[in-house]
ROSE-4610 file (N, C-alpha, C; in Angstrom, 1 decimal, always signed):
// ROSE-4610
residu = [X/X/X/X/X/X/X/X/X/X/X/X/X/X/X/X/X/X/X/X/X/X/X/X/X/X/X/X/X/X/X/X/X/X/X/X/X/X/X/X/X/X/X/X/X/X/X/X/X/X/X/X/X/X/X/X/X/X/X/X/X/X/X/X/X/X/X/X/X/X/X/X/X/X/X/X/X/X/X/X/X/X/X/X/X/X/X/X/X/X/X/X/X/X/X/X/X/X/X/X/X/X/X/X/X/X/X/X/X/X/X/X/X/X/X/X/X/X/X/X/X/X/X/X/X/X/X/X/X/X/X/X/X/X/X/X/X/X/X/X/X/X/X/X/X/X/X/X/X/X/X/X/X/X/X/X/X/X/X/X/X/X/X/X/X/X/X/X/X/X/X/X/X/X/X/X/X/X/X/X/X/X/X/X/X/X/X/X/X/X/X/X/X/X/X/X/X/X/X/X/X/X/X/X/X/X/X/X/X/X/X/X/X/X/X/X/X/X/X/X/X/X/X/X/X/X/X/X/X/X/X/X/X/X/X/X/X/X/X/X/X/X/X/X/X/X/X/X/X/X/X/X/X/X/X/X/X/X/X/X/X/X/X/X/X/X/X/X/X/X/X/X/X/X/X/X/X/X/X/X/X/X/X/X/X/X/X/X/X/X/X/X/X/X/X/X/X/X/X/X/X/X/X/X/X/X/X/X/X/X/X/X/X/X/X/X/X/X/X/X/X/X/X/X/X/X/X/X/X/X/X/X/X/X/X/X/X/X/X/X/X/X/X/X/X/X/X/X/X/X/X/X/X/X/X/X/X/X/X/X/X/X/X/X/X/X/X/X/X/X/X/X/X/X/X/X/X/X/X/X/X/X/X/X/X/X/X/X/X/X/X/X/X/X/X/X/X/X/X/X/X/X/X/X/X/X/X/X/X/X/X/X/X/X/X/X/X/X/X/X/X/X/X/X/X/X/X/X/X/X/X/X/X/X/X/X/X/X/X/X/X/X/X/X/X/X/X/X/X/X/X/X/X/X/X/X/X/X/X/X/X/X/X/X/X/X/X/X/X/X/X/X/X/X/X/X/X/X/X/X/X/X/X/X/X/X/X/X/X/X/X/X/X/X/X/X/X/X/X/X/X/X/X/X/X/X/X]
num = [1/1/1/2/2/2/3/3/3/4/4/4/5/5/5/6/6/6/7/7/7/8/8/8/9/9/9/10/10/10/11/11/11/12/12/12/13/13/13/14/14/14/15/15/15/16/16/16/17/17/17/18/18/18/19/19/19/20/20/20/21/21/21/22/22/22/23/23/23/24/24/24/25/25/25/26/26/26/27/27/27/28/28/28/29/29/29/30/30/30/31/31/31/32/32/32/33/33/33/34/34/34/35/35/35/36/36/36/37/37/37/38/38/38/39/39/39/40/40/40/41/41/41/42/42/42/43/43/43/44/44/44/45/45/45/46/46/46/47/47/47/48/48/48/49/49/49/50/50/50/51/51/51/52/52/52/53/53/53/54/54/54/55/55/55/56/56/56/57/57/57/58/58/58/59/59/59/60/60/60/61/61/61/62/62/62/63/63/63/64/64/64/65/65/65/66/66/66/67/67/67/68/68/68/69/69/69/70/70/70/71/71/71/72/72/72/73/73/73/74/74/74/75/75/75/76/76/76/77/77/77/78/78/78/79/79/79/80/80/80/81/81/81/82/82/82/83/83/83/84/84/84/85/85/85/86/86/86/87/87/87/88/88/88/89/89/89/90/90/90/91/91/91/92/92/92/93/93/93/94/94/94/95/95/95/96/96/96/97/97/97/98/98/98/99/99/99/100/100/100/101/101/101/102/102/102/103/103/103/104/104/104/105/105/105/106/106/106/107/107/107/108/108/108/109/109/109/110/110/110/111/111/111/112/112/112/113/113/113/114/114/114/115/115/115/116/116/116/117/117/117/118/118/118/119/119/119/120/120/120/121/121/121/122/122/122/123/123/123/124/124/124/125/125/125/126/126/126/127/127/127/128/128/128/129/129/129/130/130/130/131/131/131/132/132/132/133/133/133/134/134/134/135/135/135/136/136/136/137/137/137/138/138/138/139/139/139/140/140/140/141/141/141/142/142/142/143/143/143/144/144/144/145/145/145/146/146/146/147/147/147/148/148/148/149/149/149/150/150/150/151/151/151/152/152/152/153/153/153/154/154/154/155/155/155/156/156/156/157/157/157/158/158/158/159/159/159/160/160/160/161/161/161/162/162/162/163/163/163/164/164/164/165/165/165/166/166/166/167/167/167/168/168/168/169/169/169]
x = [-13.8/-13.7/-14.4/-15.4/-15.9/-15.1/-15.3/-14.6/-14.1/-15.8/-15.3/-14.4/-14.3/-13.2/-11.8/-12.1/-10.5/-9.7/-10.5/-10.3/-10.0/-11.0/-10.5/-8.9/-8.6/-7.5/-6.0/-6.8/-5.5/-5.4/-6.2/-5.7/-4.6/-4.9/-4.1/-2.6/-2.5/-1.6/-1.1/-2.3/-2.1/-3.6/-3.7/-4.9/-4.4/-5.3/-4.3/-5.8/-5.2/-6.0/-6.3/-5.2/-5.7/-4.1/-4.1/-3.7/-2.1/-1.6/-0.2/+0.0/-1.1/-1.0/-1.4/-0.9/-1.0/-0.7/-1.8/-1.3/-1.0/-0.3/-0.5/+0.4/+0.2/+0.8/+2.6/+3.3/+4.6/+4.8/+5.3/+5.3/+6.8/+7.3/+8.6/+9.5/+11.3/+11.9/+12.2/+12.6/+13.0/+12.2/+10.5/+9.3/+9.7/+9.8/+10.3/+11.1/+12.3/+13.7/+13.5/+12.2/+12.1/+11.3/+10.5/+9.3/+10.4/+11.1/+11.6/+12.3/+12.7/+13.3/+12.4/+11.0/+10.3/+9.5/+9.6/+9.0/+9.9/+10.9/+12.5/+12.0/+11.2/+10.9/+10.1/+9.7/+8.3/+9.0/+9.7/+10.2/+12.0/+12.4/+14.0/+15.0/+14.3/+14.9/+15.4/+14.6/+15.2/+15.8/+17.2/+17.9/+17.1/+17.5/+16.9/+17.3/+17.9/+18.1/+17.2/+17.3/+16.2/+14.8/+14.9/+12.9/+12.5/+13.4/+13.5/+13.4/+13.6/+13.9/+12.0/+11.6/+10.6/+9.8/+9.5/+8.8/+8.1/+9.5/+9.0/+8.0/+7.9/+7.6/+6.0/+6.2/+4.7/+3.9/+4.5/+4.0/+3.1/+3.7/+3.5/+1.8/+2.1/+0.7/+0.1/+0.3/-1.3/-0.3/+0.3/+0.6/+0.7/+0.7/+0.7/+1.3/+2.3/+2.5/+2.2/+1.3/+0.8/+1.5/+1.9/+2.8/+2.1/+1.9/+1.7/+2.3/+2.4/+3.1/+3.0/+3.3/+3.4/+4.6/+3.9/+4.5/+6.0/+5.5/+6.4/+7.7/+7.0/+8.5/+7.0/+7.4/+7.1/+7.6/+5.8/+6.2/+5.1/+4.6/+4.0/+4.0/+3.7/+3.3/+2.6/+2.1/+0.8/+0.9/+0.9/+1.2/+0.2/-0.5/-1.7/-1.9/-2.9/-3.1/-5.0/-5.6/-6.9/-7.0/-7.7/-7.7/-8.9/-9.3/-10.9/-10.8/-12.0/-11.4/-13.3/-13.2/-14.7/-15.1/-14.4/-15.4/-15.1/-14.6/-14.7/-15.1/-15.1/-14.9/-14.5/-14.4/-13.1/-13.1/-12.2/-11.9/-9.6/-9.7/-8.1/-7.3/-6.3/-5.0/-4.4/-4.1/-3.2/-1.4/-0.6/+0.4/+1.2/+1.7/+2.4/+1.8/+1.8/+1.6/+2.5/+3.2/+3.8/+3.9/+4.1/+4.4/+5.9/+6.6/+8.0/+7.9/+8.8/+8.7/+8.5/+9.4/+9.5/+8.0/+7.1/+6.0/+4.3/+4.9/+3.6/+3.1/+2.1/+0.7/+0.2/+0.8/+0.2/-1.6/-1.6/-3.2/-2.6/-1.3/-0.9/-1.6/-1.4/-2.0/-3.4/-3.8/-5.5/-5.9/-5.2/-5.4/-4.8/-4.1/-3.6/-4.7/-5.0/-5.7/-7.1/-7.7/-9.1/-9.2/-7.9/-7.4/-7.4/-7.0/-6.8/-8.8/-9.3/-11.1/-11.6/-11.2/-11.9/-11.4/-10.3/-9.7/-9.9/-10.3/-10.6/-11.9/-13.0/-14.2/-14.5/-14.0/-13.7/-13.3/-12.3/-11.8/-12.7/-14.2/-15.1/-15.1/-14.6/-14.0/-15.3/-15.5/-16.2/-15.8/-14.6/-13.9/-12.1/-11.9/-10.4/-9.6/-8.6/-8.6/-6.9/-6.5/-4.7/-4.3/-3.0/-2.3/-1.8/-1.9/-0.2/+0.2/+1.0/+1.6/+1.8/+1.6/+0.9/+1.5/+2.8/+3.0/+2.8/+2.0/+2.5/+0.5/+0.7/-0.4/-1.1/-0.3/-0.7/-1.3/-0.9/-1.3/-2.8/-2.9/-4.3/-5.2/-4.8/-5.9/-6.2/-5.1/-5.4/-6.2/-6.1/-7.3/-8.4/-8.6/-10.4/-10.4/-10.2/-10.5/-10.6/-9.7/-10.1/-10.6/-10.1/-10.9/-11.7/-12.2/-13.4/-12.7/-11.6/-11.5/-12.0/-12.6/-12.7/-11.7/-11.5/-10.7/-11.2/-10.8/-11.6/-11.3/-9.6/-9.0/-7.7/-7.1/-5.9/-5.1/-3.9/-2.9/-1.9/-1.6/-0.6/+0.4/+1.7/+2.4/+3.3/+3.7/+4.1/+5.9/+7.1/+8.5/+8.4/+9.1/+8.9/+11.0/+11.2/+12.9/+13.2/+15.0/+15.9/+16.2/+17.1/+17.9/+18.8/+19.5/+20.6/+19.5/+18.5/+17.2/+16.7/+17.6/+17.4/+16.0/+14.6/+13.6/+13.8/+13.0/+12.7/+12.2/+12.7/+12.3/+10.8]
y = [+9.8/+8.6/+7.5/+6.5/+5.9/+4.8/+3.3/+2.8/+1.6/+1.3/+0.3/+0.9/+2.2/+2.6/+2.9/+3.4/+3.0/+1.6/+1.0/-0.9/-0.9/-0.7/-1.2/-0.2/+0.7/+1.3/+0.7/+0.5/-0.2/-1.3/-1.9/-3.4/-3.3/-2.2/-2.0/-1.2/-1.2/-1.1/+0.6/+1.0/+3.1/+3.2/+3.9/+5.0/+6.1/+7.3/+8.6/+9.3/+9.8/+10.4/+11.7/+12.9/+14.0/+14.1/+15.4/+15.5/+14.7/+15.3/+14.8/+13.4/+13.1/+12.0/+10.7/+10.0/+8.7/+7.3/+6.3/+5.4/+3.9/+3.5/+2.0/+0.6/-0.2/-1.6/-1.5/-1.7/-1.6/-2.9/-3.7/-5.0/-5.3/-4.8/-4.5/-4.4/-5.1/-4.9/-3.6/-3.0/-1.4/-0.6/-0.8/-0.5/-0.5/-1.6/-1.9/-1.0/-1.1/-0.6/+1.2/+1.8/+3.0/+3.7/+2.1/+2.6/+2.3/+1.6/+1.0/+2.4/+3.0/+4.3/+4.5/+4.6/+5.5/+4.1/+3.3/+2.6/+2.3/+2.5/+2.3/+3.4/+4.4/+5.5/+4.9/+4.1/+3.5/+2.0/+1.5/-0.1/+0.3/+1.1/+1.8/+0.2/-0.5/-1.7/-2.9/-2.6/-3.1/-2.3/-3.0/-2.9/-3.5/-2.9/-3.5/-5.2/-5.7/-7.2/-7.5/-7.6/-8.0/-7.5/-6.5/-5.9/-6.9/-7.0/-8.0/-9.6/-9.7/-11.6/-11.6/-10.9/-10.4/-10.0/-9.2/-8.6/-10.5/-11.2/-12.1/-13.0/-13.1/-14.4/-13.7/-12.1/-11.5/-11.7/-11.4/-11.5/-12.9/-14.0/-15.0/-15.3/-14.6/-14.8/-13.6/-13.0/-11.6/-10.3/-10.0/-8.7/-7.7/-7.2/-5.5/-4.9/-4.0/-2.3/-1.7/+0.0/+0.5/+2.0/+2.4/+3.8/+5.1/+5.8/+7.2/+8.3/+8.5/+9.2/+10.5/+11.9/+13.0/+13.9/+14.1/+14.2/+13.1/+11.9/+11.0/+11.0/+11.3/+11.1/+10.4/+9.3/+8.2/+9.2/+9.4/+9.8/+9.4/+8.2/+7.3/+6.2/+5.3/+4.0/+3.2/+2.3/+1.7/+0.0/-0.7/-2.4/-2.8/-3.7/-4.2/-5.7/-6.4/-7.3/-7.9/-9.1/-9.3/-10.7/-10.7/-11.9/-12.2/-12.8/-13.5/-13.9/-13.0/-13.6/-13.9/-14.5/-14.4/-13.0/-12.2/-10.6/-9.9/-9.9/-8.8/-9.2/-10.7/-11.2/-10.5/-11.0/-10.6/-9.1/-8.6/-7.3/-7.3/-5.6/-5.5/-5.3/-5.5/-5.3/-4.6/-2.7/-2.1/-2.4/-2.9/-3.2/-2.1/-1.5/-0.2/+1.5/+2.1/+3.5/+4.7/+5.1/+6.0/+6.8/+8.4/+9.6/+9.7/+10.0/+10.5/+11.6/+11.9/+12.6/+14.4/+14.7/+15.8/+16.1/+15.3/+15.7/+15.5/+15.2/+15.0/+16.2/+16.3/+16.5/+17.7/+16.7/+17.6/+16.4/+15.6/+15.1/+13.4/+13.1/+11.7/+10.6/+10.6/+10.0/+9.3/+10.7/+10.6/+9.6/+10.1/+9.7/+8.3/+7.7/+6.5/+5.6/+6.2/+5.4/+5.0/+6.5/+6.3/+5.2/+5.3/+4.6/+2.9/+2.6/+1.5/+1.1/+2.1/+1.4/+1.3/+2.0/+1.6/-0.1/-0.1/-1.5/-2.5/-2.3/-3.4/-3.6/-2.8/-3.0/-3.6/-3.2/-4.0/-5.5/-5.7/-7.1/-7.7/-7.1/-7.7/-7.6/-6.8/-6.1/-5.9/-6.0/-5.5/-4.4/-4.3/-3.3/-3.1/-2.4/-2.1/-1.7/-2.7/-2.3/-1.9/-1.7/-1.5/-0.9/-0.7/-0.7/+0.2/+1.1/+2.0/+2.2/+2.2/+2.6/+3.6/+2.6/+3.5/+4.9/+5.1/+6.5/+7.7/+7.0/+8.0/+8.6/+9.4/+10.0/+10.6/+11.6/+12.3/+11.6/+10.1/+9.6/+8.5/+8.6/+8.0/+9.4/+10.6/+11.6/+11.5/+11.2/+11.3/+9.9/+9.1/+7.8/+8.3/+8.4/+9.0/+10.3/+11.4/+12.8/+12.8/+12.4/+12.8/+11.7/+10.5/+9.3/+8.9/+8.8/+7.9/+6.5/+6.4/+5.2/+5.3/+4.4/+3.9/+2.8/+3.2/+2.5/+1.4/+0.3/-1.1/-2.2/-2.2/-2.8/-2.7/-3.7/-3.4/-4.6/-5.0/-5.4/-5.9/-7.3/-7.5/-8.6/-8.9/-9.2/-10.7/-11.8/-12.2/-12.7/-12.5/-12.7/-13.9/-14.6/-16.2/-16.3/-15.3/-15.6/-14.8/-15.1/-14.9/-13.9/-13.1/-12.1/-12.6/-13.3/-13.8/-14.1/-13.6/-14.1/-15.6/-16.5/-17.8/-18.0/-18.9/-19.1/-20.0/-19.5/-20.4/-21.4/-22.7/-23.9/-24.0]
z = [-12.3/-13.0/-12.2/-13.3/-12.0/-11.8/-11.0/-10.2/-11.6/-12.7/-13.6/-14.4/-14.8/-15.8/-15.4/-13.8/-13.3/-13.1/-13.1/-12.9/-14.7/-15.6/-17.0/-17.5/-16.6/-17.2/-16.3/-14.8/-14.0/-14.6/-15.4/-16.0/-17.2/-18.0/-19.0/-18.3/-17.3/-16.6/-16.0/-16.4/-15.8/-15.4/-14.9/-14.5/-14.4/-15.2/-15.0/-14.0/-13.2/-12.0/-13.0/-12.7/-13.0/-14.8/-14.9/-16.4/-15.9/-14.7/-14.2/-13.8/-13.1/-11.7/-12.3/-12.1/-12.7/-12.0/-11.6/-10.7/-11.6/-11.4/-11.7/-10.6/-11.1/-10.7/-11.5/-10.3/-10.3/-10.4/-11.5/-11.6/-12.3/-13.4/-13.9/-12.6/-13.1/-11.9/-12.1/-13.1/-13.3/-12.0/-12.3/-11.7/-10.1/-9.4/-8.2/-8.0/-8.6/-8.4/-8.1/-8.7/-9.1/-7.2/-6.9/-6.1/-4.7/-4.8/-3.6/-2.3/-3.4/-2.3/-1.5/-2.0/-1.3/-0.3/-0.4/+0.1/+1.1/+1.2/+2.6/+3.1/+2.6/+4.2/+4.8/+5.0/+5.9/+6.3/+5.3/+5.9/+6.0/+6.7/+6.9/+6.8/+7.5/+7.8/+6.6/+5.6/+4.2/+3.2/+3.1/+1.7/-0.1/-0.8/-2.0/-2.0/-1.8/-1.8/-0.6/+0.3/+1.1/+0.4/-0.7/-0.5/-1.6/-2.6/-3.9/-3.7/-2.7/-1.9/-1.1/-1.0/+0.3/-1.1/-1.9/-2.8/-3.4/-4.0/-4.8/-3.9/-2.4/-2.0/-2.0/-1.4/-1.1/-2.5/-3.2/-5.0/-4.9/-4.7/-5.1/-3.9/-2.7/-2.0/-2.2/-3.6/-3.9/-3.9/-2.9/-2.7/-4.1/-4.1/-5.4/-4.4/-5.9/-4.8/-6.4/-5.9/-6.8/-6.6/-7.6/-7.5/-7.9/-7.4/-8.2/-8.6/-9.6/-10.6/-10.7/-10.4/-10.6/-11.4/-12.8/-13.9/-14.4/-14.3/-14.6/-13.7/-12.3/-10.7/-9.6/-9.0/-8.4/-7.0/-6.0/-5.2/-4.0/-4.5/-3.2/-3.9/-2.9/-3.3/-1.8/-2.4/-1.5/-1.8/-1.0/-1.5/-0.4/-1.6/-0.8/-1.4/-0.6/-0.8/-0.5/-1.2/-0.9/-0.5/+0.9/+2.2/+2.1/+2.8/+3.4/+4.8/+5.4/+7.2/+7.8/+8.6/+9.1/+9.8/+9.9/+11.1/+9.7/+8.5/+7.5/+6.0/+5.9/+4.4/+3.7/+2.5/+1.4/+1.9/+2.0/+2.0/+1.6/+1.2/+0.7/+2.5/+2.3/+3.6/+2.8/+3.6/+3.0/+3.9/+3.2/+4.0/+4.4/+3.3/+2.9/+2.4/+2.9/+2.2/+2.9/+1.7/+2.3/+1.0/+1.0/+0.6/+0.6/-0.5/-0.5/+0.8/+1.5/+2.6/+1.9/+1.3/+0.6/-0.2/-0.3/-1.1/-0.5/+1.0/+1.7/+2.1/+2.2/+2.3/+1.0/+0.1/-1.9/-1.7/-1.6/-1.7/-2.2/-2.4/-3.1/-2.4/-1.1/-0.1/-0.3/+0.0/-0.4/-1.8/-2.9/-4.1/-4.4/-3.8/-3.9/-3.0/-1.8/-1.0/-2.0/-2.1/-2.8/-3.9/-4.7/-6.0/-5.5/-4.3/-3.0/-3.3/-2.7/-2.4/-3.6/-4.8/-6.1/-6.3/-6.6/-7.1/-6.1/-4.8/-3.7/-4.2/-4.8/-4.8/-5.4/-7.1/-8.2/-7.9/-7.6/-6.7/-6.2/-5.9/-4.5/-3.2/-2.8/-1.4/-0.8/+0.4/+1.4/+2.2/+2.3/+3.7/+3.0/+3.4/+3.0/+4.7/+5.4/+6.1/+6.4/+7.4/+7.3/+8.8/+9.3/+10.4/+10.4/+11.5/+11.7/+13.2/+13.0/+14.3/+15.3/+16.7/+17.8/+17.6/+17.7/+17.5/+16.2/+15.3/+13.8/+14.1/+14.9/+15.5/+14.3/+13.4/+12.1/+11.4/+11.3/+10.2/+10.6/+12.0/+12.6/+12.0/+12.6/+12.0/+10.4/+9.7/+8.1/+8.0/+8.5/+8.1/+8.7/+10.3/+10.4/+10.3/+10.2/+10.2/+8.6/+8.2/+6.3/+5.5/+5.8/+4.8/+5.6/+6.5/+7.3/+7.8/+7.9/+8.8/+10.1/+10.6/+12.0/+12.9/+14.0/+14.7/+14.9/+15.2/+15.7/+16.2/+16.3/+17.0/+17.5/+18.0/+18.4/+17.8/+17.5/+16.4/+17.8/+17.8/+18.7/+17.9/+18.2/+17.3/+18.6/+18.2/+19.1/+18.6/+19.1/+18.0/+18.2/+16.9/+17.3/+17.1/+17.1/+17.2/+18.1/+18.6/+19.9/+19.1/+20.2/+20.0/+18.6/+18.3/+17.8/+16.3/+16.2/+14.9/+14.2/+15.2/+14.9/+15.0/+14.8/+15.7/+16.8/+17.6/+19.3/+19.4/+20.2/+20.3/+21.3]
């Protein structure tokens, strides 16, 4: 499928990959409510009230989460967003991607991401880029060994709150 007919079908709100597989924009709260389990394996730290308080504000600065569908059961999802920075111009931020644990390594991954560079391109994208963590070793090989990501930097974070989560003076 090329990239404009997957863009004219994500707009109508599906893209069907293969006869089963089907991605689209999770925008309904039902939708949320449906993607969120799977998206608590990657963010453990949020409850649905916290993801729904956090969902609305990300929403409002761009974010998408896009789900893929295997025979109508929701078993990845991918939430991204489109920035402009001076070392990449416009390019997408993948925030989120994760596989239902129980269904990784069927190809969802792969197909959600690719599904990721079509609709960035579309958008005007230059680069599609995203994070993971130092330890999730597997999942550095699945970005360069099988999609061609390249490594390129390093990601440092600074807390601006105390132990107690107030912020610091």
């Amino acid at each position: 499928m090329s990239v404009g007919s997957q863009y004219a079908a994500e707009t109508r709100g599906e893209t069907q990959m293969s006869t089963t597989t089907t991605i689209r924009q999770l925008s309904t709260e039902d939708d949320l409510r449906t993607g969120f389990p799977i998206l608590n394996e990657l963010r453990t730290h949020l409850d649905e009230d916290l993801f729904f308080e956090l969902y609305e504000q990300m929403h409002e600065e761009g974010y998408r989460l896009f789900g893929l569908y295997d025979d109508d059961e929701i078993v990845a999802v991918a939430g991204v967003t489109v920035s402009t920075n001076f070392y990449l111009g416009k390019h997408a931020y993948v925030y989120d991607l994760v596989t239902t644990e129980s269904r990784r390594s069927e190809g969802f991954g792969e197909q959600l991401l690719s599904f990721v560079h079509d609709w960035a391109a579309t958008e005007g994208c230059e680069a599609v880029e995203l994070e993971s963590g130092l330890w999730r070793d597997d999942a550095h090989r699945f970005y360069t060994d099988t999609l061609g990501y390249e490594k390129y930097c390093y990601s440092f974070k600074y807390d601006l709150t105390n132990d107690d989560g107030e912020a610091s003076e």
